[in-house]
LOLO-406680 format. One line per 4 residues: their letters; for each residue x, y, z of N, C-alpha, C. Coordinates in steps of 0.1 Angstrom, whole numbers, plus 5000, padded with zeros to 4 digits. Each point is the difference from the previous one (the first is absolute). Layout:
REM residues N
a) X:Y:Z:X:Y:Z:X:Y:Z; ...;
This chain:
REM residues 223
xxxx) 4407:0464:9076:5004:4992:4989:4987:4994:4993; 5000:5003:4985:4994:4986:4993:4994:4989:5006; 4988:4996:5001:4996:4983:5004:5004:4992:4987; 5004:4993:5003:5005:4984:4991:4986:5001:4985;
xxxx) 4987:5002:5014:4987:4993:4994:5001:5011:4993; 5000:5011:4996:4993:5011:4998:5006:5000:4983; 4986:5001:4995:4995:5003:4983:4997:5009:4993; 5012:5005:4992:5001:5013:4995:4980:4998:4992;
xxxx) 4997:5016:5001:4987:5000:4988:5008:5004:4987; 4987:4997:4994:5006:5005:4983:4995:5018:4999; 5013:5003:4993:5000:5014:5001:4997:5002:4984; 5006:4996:4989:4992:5002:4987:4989:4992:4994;
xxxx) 4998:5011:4989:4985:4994:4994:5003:5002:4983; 4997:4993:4997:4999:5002:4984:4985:5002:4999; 5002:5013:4990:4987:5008:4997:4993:4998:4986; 5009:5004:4988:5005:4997:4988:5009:4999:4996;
xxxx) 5002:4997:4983:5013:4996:5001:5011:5015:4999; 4994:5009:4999:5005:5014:4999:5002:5006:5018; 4994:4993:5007:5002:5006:5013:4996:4989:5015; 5011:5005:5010:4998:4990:5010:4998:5008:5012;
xxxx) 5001:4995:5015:5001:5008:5009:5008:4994:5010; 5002:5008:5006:5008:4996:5015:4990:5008:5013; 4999:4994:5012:4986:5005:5008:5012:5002:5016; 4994:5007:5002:5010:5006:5018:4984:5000:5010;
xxxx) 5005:4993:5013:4986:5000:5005:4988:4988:5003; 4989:5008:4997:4988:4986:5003:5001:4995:4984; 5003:4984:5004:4999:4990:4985:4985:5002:4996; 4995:4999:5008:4980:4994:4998:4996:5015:4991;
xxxx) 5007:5015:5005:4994:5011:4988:5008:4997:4989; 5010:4995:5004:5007:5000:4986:4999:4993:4992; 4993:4990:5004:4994:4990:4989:4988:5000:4998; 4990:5009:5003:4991:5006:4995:5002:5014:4993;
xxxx) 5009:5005:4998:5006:5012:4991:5003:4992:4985; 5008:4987:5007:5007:4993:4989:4988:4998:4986; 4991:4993:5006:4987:4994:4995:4993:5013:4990; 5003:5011:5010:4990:5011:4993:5006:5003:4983;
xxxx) 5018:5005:5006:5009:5002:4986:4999:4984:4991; 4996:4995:5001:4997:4988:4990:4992:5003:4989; 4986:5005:5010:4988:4997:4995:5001:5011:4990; 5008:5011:5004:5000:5014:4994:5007:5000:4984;
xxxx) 5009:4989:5003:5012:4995:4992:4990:4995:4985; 4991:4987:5005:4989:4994:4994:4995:5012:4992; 4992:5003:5007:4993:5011:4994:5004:5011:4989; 5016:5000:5003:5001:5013:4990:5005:4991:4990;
xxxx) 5006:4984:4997:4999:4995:4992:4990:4996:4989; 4991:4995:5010:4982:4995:4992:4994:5013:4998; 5004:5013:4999:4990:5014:4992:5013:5008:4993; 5009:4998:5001:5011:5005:4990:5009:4995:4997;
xxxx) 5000:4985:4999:5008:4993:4993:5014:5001:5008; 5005:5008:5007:5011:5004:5001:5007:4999:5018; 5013:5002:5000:5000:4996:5020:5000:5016:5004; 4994:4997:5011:4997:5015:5010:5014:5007:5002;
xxxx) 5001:5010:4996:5011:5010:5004:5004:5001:5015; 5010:4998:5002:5004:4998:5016:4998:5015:5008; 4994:5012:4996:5003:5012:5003:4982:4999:5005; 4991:4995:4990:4986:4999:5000:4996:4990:5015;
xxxx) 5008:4991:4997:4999:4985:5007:5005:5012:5017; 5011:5002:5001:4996:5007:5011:4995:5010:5007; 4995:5008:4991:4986:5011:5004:4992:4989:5003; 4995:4994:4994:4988:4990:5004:5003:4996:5014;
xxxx) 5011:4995:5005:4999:4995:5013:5002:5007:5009; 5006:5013:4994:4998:5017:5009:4988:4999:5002; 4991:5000:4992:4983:5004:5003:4996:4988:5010; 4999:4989:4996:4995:4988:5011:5009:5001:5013;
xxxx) 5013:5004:5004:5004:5003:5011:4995:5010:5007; 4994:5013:4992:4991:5011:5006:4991:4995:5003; 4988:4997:4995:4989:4995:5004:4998:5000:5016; 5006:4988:5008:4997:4996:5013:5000:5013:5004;
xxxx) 5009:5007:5000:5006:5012:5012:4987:5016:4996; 4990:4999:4990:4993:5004:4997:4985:4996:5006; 4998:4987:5004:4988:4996:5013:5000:4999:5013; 4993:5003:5004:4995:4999:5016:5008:4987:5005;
xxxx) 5006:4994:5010:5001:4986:4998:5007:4991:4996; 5008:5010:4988:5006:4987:4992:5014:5001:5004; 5009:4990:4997:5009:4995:4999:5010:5004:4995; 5008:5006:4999:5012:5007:4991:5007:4979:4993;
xxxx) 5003:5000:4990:5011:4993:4993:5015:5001:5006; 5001:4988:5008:5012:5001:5012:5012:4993:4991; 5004:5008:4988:5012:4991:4994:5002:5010:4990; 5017:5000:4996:5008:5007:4993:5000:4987:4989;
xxxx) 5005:5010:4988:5000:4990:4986:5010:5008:4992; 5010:4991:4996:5012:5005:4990:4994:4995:4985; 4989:5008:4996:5005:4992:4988:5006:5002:4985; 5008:4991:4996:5008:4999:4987:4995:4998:4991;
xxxx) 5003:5003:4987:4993:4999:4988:5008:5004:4986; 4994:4994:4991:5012:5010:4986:4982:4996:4987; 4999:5014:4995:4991:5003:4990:5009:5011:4985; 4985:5002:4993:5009:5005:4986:5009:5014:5005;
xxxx) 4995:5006:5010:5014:5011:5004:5008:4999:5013; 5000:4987:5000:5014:4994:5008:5001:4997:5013; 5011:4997:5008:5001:4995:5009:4991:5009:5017; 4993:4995:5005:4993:5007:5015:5002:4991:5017;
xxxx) 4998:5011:5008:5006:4990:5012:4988:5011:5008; 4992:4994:5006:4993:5007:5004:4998:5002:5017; 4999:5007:5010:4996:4996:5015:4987:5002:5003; 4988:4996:5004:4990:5001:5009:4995:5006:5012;
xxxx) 4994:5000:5005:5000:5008:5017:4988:4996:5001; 4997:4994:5013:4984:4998:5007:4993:5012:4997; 5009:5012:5001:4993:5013:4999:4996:5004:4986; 5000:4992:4991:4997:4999:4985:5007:5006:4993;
xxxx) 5011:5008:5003:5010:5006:4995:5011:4992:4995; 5004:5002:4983:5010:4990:4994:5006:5008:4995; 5013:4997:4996:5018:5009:4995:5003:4992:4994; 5004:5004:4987:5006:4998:4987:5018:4997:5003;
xxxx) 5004:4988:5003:5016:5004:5009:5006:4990:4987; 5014:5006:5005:5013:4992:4990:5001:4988:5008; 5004:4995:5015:4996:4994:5009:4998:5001:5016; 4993:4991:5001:4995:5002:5011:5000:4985:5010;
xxxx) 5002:5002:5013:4997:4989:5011:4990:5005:5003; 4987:4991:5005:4997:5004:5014:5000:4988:5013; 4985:5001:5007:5002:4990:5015:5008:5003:5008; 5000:4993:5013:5011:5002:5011:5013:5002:4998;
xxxx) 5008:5008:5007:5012:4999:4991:5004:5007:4987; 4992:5004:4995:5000:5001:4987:5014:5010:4996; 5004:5008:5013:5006:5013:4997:5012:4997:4994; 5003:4990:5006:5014:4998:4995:5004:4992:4989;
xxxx) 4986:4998:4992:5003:4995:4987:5000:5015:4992; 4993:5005:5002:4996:5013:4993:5011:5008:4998; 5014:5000:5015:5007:5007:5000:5015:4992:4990; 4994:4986:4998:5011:4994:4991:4996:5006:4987;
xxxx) 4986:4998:4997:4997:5002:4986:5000:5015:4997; 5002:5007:5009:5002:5014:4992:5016:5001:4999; 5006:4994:5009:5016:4998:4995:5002:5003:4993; 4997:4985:4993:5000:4996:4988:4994:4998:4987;
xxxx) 4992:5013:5004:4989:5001:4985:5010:5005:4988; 5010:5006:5000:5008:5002:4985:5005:4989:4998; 5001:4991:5007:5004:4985:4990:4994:4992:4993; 4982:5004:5004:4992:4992:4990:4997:5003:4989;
xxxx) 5001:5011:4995:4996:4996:4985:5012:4996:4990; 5010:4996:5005:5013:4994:4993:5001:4987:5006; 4989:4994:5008:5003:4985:5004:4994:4991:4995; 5006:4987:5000:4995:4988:4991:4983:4997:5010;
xxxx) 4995:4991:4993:4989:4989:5013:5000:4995:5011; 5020:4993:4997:5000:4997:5009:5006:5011:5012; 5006:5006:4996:5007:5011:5010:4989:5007:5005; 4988:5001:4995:4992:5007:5005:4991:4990:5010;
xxxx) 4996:4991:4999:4993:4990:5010:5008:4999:5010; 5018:5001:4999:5007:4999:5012:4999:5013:5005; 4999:5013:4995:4995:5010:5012:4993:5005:5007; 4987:4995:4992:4986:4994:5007:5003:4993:5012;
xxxx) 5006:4986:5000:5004:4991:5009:5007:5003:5013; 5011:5013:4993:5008:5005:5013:4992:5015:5010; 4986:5001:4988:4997:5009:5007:4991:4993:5013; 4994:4985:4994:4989:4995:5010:5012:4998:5011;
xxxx) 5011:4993:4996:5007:4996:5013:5002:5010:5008; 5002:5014:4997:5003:5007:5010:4986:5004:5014; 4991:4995:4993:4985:5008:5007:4999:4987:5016; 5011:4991:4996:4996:4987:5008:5009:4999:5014;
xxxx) 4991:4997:5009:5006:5000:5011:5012:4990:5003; 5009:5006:5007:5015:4994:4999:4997:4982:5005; 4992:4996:5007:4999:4990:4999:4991:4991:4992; 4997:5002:4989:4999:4996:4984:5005:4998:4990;
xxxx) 5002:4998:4993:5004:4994:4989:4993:4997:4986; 5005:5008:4988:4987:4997:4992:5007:4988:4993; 4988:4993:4996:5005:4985:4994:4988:4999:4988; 5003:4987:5000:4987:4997:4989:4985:4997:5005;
xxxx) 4996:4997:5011:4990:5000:5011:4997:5014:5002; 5000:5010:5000:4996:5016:5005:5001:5009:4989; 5004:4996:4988:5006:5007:4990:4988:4993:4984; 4998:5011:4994:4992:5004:4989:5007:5010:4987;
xxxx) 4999:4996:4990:5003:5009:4989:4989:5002:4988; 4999:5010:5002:4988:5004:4981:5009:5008:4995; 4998:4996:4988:5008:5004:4988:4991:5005:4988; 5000:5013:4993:4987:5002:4990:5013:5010:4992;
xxxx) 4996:5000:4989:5004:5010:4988:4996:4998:4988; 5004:5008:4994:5000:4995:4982:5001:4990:4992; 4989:4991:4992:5007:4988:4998:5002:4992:5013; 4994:5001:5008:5006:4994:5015:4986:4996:5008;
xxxx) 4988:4993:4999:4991:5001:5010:5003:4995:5011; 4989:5009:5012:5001:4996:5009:5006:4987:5007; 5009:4997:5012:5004:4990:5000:5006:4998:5014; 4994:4995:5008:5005:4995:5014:5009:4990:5002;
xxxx) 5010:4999:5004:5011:4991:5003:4996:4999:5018; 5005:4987:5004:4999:4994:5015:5011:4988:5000; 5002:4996:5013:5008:4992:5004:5011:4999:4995; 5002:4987:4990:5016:4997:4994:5003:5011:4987;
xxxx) 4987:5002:4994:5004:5016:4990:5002:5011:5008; 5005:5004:5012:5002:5012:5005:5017:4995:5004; 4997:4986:5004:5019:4999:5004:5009:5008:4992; 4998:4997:4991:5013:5003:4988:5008:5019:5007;
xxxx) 4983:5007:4999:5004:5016:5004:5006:4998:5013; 4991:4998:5014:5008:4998:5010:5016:4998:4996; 5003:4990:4996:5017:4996:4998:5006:5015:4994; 4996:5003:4992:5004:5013:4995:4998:5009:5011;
xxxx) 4989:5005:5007:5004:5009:5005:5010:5000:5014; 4998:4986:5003:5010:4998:5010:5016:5006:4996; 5000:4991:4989:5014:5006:4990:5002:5012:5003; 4993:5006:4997:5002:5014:4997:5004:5008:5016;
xxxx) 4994:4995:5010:4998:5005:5014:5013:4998:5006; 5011:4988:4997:5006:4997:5003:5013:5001:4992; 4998:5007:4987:5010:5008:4994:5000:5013:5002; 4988:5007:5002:5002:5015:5011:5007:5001:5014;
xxxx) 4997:4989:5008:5004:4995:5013:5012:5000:4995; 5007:4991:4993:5019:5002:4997:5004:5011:4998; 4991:5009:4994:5008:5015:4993:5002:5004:5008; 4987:5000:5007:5000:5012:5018:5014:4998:5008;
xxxx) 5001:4985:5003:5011:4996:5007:5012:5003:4996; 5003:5001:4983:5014:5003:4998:4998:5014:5002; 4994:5009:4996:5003:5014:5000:5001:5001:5014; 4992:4997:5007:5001:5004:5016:5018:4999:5005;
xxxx) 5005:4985:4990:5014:4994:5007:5008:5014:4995; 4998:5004:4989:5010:5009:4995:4995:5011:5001; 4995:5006:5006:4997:5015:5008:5008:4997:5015; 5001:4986:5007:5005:4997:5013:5016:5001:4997;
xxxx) 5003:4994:4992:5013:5001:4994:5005:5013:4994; 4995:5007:4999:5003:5014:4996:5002:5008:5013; 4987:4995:5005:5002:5010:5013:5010:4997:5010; 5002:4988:5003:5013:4994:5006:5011:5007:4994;
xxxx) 5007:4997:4984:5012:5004:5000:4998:5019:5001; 4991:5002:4999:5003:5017:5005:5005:5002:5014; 4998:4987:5013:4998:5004:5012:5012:4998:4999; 5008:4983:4994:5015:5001:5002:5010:5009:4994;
xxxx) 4993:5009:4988:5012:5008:4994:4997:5015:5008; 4991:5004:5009:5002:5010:5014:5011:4991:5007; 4999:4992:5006:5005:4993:5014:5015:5006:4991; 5005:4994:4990:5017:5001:4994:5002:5013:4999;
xxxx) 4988:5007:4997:5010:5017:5001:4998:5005:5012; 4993:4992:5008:5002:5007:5016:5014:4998:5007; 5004:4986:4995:5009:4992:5007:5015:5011:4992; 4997:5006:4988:5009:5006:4986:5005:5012:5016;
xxx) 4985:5009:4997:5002:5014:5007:5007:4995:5017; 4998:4991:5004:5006:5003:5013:5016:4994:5000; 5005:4996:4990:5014:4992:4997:5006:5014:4995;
């Protein structure tokens, strides 16, 4: 179980306002990655006026993640990076790999656990492009809850949201701005939970009266 003491790290970063990240792994590379996509961020501002394409922005950290694994010595980059972004040709979700290797994904989990978010979010990938903001942060939310060990609980203490789109910059929500979703997705867990139960009751009920309408024509044929 959980220690009492024990203090979630911060898992997002605001980058620009066009792009943020989520980090799986060692915080200390990830926040020296964080630092790098900043400076890159800067840069493509102050020589082109303009924000860094999120497609560019992650080749670049493709390259700086190769590097190490190219010296004698060095240190591979021990951290996965989701990052999100929206530019002039639209919305991106990107993955990372120590191994410098990144994928272009509709979505993605990673970290411990991760599988069983992955296997919600492919579920339910035809429902997102017809879902509101908020329906979509709640499947996000049901995807983290699934990756969490049964004696967990996600709450406002363990729980993080970035939010980036069109018209929409970057934007981290914590603590009492995450409640609201939690409530919702609870909602929602617990109106699946009813469905399950009634259909279960009337598949039981079906199957029952089939056993008692055998028993009466058994009781028919032997009269």
């Amino acid at each position: 179980a959980a220690s009492k003491l024990l203090v979630y790290q911060k898992k997002l970063y605001h980058i620009d306002d066009h792009v943020g990240i989520s980090i799986a792994a060692l915080a200390f590379d990830g926040r020296l990655l964080s630092k790098f996509m900043r400076v890159e961020c800067l840069n493509a501002k102050f020589a082109y006026a303009t924000q860094l394409p999120i497609s560019r922005l992650v080749a670049s950290v493709g390259s700086k993640l190769h590097g190490p694994t190219m010296v004698y010595g060095g240190r591979p980059y021990g951290v996965g990076l989701l990052v999100a972004g929206y530019d002039e040709t639209g919305p991106y979700i990107y993955q990372t790999c120590p191994s410098a290797n990144f994928y272009d994904c509709k979505a993605m989990a990673i970290g411990s656990r991760s599988q069983s978010g992955r296997t919600y979010l492919e579920r339910s990938l035809e429902q997102f492009p017809d879902s509101t903001l908020e329906e979509l942060i709640v499947h996000g939310l049901k995807a983290l809850n699934d990756t969490l060990p049964s004696e967990t609980e996600l709450s406002t203490k363990n729980c993080s949201i970035g939010i980036v789109g069109k018209d929409h910059p970057f934007k981290i929500l914590e603590d009492d701005d995450v409640a609201p979703y939690l409530d919702s997705m609870n909602r929602d867990i617990a109106d699946q939970a009813a469905g399950h139960e009634e259909e279960e009751a009337m598949v039981a009920q079906e199957g029952g009266g089939g056993a008692q309408g055998d028993e009466q024509q058994e009781q028919m044929d032997q009269q």
